[in-house]
Backbone as CSV, one residue per row, in Angstrom:
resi,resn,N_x,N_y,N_z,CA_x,CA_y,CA_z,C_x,C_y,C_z
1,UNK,94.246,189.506,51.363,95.471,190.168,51.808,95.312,190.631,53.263
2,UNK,94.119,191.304,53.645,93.943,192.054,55.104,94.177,190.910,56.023
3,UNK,93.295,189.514,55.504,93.038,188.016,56.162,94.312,187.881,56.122
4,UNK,95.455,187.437,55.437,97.321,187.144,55.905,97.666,188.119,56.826
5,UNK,97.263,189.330,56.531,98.202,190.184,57.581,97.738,190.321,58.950
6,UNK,96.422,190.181,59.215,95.802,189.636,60.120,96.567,188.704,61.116
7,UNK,96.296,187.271,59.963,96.698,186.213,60.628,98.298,186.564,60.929
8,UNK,99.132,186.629,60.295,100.548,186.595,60.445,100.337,187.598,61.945
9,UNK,100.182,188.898,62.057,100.342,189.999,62.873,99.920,188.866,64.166
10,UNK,98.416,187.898,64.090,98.019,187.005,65.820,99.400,186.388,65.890
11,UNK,99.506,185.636,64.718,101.175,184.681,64.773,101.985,185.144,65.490
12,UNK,102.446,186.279,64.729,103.476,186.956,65.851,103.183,187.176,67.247
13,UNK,102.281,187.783,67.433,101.704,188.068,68.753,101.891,186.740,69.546
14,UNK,101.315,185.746,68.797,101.257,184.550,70.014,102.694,184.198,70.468
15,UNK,103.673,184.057,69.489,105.161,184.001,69.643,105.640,184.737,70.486
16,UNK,105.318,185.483,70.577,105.480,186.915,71.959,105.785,186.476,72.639
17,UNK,103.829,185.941,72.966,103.332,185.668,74.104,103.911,184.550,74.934
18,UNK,104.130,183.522,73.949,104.594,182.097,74.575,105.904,182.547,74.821
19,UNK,106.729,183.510,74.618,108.055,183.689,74.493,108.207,184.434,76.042
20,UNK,107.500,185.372,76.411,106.866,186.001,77.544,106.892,184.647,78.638
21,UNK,105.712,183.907,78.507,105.556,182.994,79.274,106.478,182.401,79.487
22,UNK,107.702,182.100,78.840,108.698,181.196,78.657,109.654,182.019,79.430
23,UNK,109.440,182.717,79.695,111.022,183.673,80.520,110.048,183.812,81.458
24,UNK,109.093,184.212,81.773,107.981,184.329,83.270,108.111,182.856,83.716
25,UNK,108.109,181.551,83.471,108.449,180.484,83.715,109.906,180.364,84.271
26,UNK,110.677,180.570,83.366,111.920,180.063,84.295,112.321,181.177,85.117
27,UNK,112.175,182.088,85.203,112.406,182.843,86.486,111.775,182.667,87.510
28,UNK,110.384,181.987,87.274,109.856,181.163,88.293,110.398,179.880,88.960
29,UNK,110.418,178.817,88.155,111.755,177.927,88.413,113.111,177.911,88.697
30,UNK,113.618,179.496,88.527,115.187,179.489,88.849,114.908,179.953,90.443
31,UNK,113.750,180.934,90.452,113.463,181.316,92.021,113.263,180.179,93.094
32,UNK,112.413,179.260,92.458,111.943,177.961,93.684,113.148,177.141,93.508
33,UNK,114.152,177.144,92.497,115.442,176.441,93.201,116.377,177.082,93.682
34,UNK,116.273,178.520,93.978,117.643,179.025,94.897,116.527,178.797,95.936
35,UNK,115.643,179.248,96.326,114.677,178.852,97.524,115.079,177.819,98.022
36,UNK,115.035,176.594,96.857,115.263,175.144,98.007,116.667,175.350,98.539
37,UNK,117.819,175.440,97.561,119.078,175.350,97.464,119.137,175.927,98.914
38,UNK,118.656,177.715,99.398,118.864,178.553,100.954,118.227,177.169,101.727
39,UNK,117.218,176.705,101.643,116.547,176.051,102.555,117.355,174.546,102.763
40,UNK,118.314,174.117,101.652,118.790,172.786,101.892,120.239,173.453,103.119
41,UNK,121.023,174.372,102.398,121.862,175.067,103.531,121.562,174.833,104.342
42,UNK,120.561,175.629,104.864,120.037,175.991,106.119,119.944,174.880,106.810
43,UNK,119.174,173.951,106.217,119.010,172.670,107.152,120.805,171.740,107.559
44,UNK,120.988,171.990,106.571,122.883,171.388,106.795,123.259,172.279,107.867
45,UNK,123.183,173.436,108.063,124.426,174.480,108.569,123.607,173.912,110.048
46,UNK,122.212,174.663,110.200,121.655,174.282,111.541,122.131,172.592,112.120
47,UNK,122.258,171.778,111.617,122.363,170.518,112.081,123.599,170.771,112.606
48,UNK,124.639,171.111,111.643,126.149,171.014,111.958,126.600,171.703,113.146
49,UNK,126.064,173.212,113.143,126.103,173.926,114.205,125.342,174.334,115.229
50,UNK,123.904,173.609,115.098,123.031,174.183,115.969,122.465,175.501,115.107
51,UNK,120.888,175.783,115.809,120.970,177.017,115.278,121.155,178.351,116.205
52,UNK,121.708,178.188,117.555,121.713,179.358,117.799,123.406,179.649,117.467
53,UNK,124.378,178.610,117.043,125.450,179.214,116.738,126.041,179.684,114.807
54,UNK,124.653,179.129,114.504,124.353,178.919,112.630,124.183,180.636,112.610
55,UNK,125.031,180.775,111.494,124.526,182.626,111.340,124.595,182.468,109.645
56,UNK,123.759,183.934,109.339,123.607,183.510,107.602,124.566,183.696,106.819
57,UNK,125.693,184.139,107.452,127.045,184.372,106.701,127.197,182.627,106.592
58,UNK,127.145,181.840,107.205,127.479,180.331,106.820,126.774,179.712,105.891
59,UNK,125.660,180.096,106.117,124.428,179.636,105.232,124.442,180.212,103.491
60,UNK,125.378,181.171,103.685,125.411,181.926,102.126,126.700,181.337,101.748
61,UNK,127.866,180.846,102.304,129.169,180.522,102.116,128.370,179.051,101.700
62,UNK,128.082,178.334,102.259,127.871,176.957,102.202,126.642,177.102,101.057
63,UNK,125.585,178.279,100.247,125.011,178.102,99.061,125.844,178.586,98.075
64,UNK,127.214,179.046,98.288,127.849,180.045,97.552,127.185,181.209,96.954
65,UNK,126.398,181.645,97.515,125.637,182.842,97.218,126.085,183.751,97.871
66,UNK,125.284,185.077,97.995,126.014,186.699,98.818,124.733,186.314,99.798
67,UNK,125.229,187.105,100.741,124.145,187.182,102.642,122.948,187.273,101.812
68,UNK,123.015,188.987,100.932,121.686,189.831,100.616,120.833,189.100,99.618
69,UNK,121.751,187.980,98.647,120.898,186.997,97.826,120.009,186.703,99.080
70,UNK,120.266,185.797,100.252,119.449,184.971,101.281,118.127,185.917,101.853
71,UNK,118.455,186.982,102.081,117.449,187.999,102.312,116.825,188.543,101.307
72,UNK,116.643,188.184,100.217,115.699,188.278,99.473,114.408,187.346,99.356
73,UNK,114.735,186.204,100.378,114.007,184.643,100.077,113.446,184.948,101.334
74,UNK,114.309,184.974,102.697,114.035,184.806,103.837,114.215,186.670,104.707
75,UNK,113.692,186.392,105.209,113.936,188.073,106.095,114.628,187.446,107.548
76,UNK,115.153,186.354,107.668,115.950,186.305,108.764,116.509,184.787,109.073
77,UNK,117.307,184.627,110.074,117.408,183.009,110.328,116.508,182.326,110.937
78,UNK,115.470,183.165,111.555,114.618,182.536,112.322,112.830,182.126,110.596
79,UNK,113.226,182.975,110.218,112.296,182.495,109.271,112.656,181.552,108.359
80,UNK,113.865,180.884,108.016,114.366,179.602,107.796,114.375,178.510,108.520
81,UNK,114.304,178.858,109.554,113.725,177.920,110.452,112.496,177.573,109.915
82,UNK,111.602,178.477,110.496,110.344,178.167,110.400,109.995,177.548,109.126
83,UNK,110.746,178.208,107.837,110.126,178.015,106.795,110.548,176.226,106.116
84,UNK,111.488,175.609,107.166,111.886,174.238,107.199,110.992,173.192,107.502
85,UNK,110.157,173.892,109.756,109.965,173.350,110.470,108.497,172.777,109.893
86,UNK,107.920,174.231,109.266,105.865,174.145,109.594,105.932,173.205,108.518
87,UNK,105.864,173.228,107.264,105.332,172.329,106.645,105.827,170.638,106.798
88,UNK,106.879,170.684,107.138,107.033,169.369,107.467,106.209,168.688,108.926
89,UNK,105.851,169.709,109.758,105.147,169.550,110.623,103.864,169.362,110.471
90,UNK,103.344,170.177,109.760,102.028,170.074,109.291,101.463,168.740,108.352
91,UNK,102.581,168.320,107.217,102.164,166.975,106.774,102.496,165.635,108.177
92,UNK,103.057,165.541,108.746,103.333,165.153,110.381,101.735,164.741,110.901
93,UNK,101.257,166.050,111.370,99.765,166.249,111.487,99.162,165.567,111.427
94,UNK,98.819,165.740,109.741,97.592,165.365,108.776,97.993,163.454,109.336
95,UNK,99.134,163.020,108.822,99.448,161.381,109.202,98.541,161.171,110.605
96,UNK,99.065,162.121,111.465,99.088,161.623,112.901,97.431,161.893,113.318
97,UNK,97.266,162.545,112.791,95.251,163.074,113.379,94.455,161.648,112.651
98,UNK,95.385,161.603,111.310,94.288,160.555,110.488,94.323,159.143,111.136
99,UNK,95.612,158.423,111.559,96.013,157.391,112.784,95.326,157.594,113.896
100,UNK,95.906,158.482,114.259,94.648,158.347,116.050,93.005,158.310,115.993
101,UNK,92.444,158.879,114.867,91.169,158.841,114.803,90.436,158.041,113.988
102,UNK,91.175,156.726,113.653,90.678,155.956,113.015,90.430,154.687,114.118
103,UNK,89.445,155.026,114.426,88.519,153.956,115.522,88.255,152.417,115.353
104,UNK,88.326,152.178,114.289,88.416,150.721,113.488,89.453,149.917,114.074
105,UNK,90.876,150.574,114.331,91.682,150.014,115.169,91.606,149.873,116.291
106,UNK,92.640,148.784,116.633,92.417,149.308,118.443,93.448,150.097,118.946
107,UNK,93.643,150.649,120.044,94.452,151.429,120.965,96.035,150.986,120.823
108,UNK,96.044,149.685,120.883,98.092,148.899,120.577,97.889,149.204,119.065
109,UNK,96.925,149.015,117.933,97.326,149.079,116.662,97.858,150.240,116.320
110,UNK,96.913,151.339,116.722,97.294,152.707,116.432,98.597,153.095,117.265
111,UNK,98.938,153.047,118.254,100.116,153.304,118.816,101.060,153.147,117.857
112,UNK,101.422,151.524,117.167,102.109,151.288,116.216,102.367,151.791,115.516
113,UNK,100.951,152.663,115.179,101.390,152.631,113.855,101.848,154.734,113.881
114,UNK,101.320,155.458,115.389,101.641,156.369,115.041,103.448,156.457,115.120
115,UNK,103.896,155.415,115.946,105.539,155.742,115.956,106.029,155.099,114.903
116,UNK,105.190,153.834,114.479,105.731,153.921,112.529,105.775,155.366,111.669
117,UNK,104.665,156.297,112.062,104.628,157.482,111.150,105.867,158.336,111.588
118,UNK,105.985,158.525,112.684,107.377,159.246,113.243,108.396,159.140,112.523
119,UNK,108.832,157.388,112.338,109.926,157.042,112.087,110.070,157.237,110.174
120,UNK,108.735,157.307,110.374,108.994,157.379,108.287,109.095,158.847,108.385
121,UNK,108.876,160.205,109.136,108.794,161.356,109.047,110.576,161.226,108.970
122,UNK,111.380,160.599,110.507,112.574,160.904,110.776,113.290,160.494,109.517
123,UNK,112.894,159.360,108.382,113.690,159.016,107.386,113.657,159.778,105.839
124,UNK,112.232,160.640,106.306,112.568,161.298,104.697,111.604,162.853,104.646
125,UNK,112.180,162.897,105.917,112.145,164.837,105.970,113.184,164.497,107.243
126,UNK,114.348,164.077,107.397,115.576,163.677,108.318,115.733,165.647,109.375
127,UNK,116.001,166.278,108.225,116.233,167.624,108.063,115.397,168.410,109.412
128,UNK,114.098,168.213,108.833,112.987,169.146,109.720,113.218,168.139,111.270
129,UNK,113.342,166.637,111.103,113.070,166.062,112.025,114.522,166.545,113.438
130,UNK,115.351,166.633,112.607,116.881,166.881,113.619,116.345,168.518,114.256
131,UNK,116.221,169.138,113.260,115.489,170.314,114.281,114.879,170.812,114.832
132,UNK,113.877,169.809,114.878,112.376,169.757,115.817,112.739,169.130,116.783
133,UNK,113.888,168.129,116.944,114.161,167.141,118.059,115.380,168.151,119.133
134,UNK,116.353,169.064,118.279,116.651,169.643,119.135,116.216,171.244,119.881
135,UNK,115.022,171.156,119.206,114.136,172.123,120.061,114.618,172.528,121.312
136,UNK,114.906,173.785,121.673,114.687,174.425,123.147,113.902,175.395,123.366
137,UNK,113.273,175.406,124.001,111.957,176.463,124.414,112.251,177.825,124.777
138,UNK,113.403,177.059,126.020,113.718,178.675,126.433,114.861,179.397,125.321
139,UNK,115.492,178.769,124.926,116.642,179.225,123.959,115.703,179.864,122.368
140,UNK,114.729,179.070,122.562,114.239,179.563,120.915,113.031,181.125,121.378
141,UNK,112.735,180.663,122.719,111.815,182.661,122.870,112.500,183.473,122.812
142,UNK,114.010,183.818,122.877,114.413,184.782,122.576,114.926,185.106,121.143
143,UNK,114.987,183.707,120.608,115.001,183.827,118.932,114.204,183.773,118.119
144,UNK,112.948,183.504,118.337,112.019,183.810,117.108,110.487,184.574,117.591
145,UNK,110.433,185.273,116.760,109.185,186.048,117.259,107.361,185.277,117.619
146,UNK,107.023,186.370,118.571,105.911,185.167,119.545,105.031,184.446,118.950
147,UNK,104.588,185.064,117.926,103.500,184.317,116.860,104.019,183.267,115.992
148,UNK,105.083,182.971,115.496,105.660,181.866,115.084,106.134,180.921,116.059
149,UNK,106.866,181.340,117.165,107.134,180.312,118.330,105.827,179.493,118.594
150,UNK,104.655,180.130,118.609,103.729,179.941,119.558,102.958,178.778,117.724
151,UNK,103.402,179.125,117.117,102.883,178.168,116.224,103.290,176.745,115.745
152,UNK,104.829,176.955,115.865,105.528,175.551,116.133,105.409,174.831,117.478
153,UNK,105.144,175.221,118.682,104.883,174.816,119.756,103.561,173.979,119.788
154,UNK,102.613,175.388,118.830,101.308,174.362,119.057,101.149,172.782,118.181
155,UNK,101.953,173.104,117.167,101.890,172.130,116.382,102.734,170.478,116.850
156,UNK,104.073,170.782,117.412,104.507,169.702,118.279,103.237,169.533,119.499
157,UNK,102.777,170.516,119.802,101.895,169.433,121.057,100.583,168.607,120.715
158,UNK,100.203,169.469,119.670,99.232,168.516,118.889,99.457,167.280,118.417
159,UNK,100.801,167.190,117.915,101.436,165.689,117.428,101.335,165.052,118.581
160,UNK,102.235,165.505,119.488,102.209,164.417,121.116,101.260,164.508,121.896
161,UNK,100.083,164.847,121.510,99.038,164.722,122.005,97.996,163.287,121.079
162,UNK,97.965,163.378,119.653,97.337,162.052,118.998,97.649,160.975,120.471
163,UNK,99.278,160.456,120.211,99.632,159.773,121.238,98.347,159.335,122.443
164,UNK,98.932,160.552,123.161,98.193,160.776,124.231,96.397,160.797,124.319
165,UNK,95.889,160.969,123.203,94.798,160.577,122.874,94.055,159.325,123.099
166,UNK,95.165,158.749,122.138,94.798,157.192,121.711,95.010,156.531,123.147
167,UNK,96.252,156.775,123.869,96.372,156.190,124.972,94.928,156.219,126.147
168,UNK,94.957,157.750,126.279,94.059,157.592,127.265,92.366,156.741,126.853
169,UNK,91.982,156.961,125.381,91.103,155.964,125.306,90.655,154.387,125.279
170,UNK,92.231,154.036,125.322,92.678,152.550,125.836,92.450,152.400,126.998
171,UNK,92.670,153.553,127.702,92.576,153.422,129.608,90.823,153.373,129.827
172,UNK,90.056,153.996,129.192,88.970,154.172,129.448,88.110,153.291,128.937
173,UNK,88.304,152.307,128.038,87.987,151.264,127.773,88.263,150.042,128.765
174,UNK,89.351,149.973,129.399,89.584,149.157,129.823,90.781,148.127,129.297
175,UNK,91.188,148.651,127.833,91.560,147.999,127.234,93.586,147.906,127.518
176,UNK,93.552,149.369,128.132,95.313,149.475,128.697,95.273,149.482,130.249
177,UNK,96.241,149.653,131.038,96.441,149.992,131.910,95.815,151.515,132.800
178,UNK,95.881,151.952,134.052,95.777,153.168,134.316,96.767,153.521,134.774
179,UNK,97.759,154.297,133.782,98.782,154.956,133.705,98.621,156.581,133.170
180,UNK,99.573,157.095,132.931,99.051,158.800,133.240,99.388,158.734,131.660
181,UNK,98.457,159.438,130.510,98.832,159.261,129.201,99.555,160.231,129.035
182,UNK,99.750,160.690,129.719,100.892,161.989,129.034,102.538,161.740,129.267
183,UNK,102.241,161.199,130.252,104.109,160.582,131.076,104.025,159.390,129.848
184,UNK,103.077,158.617,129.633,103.608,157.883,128.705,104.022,158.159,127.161
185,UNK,103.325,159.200,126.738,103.697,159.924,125.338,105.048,160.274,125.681
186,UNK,104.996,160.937,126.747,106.835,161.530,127.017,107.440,160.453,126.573
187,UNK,107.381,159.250,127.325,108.406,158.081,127.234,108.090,157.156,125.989
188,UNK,107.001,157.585,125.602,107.910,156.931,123.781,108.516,157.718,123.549
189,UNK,108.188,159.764,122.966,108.348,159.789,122.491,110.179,160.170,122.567
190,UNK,110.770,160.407,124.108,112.216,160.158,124.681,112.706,158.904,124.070
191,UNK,112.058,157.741,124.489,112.682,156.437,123.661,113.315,156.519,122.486
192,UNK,112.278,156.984,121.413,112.137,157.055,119.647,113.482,157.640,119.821
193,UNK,113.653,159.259,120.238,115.050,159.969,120.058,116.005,159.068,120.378
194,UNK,116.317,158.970,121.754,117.108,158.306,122.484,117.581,156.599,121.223
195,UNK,116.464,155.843,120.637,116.532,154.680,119.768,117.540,155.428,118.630
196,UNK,116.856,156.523,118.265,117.113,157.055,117.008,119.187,157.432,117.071
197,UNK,119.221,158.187,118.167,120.754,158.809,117.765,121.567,157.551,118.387
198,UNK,121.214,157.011,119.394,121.877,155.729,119.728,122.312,154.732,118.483
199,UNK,121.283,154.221,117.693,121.726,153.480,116.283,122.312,154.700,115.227
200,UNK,122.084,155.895,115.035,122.931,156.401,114.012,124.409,156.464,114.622
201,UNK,124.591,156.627,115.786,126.178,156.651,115.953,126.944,155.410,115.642
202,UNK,126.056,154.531,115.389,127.090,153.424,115.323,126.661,152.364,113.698
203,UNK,125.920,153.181,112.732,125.708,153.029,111.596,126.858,153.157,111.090
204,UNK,127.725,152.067,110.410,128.405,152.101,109.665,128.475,151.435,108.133
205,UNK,128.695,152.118,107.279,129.116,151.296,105.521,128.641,149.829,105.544
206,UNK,127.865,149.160,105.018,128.032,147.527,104.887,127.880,146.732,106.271
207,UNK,127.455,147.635,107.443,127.321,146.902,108.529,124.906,146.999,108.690
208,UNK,125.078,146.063,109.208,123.445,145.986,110.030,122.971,147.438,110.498
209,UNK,122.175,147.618,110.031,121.018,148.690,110.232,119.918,147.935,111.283
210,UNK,119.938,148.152,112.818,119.176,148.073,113.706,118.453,149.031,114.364
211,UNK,118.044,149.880,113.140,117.347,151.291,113.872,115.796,150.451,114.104
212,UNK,115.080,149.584,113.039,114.557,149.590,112.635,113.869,148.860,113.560
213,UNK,114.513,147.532,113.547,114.589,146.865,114.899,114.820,146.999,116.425
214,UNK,115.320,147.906,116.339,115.439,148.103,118.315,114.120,149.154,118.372
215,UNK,113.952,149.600,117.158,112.668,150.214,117.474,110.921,149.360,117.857
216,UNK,110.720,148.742,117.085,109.852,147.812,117.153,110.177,147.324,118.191
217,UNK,111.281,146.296,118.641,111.260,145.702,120.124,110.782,146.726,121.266
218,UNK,111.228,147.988,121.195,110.629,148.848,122.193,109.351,149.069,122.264
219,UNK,108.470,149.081,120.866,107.057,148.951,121.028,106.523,147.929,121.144
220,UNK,107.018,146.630,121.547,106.449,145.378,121.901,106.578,145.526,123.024
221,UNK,107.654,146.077,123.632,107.918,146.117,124.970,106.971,147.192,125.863
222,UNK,107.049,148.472,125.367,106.087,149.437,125.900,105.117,148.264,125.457
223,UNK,104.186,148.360,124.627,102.769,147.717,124.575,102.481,146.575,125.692
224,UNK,103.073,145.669,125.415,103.277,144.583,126.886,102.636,145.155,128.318
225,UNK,104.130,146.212,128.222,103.438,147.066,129.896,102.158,147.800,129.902
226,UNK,101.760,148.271,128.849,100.661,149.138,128.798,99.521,148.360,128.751
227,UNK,99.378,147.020,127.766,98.264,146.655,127.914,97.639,146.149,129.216
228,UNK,96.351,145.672,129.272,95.777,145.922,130.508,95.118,144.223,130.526
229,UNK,96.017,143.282,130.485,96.117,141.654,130.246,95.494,140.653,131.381
């Protein structure tokens, strides 16, 4: 008899417990999807309007949520930013450090293949990529505080620096031209944009997709000039 009441009394208990866990679970899961839900806003509203004219009254209209829901996730617009920019930046990175420092290639392979990584970043984190591209320096120091500015900054120059890496060890080989590697990182990485919004304006329904292609011709074309033939 003590042994049933025992057992029954853990029974219950465990039922609790899993019952506990089971509501500690989805309040966990209902939290990381209003999270994404502020963060998918955010990335819509900023595109549409920019973000210095994006305010969180839009950003809560467009989640249908209240302002003070959004400030419970984020403590500001500038930390939606950020909280868009870094990690998509950071997997960015990891691609771009692991490309440039793989020595096995040569100097034109890796080039390739780091503005192949770009272009797969621009197609499926689109979001982080539109707002990293319209970056302003001076417009964003007065909007986000110095230790986060100074962390997205470092992280774009680290990306356009791989580039610039790989380049200049082509020069020092012998294997490119002697050209200045940094003017040339500029001018891919101006091209890529410049490739990029040039073919989306004129993407239409059922018509040819030449993003893909005018891109590549430009890196046959840069490479051409760069190599050292």
């Amino acid at each position: 008899m003590n042994w049933f009441i025992s057992s029954s009394f853990s029974w219950n208990r465990s039922l609790e417990f899993d019952g506990a866990m089971g509501v500690a679970e989805r309040k966990r899961l209902e939290k990381a999807a209003r999270r994404k839900l502020i963060l998918d806003c955010a990335s819509a509203v900023f595109h549409k309007k920019g973000f210095g004219d994006a305010t969180i009254e839009d950003i809560a209209e467009r989640a249908e949520i209240s302002k003070g829901t959004i400030y419970l996730y984020f403590k500001s617009k500038a930390d939606l930013y950020f909280s868009i920019t870094k990690p998509a930046l950071e997997n960015l990175s990891k691609r771009l450090k692991k490309i440039a420092g793989n020595k096995s290639d040569s100097p034109e392979a890796r080039i390739r293949k780091l503005m192949h990584a770009v272009y797969d970043f621009y197609l499926h984190d689109a979001d982080a990529y539109r707002l990293i591209t319209r970056y302003k320096a001076d417009e964003y120091q007065n909007l986000f505080p110095k230790d986060r500015l100074e962390i997205l900054s470092r992280m774009m120059r680290t990306n356009l620096g791989q580039m610039e890496i790989v380049i200049a060890e082509g020069i020092g080989k012998g294997l490119l031209r002697k050209l200045d590697p940094y003017l040339c990182t500029v001018m891919f990485w101006s091209a890529f944009v410049g490739i990029i919004q040039f073919q989306e304006s004129r993407l239409k329904p059922g018509k040819s997709d030449h993003r893909r292609a005018t891109l590549e011709q430009f890196i046959d074309t840069m490479l051409d000039g760069l190599t050292n033939r």
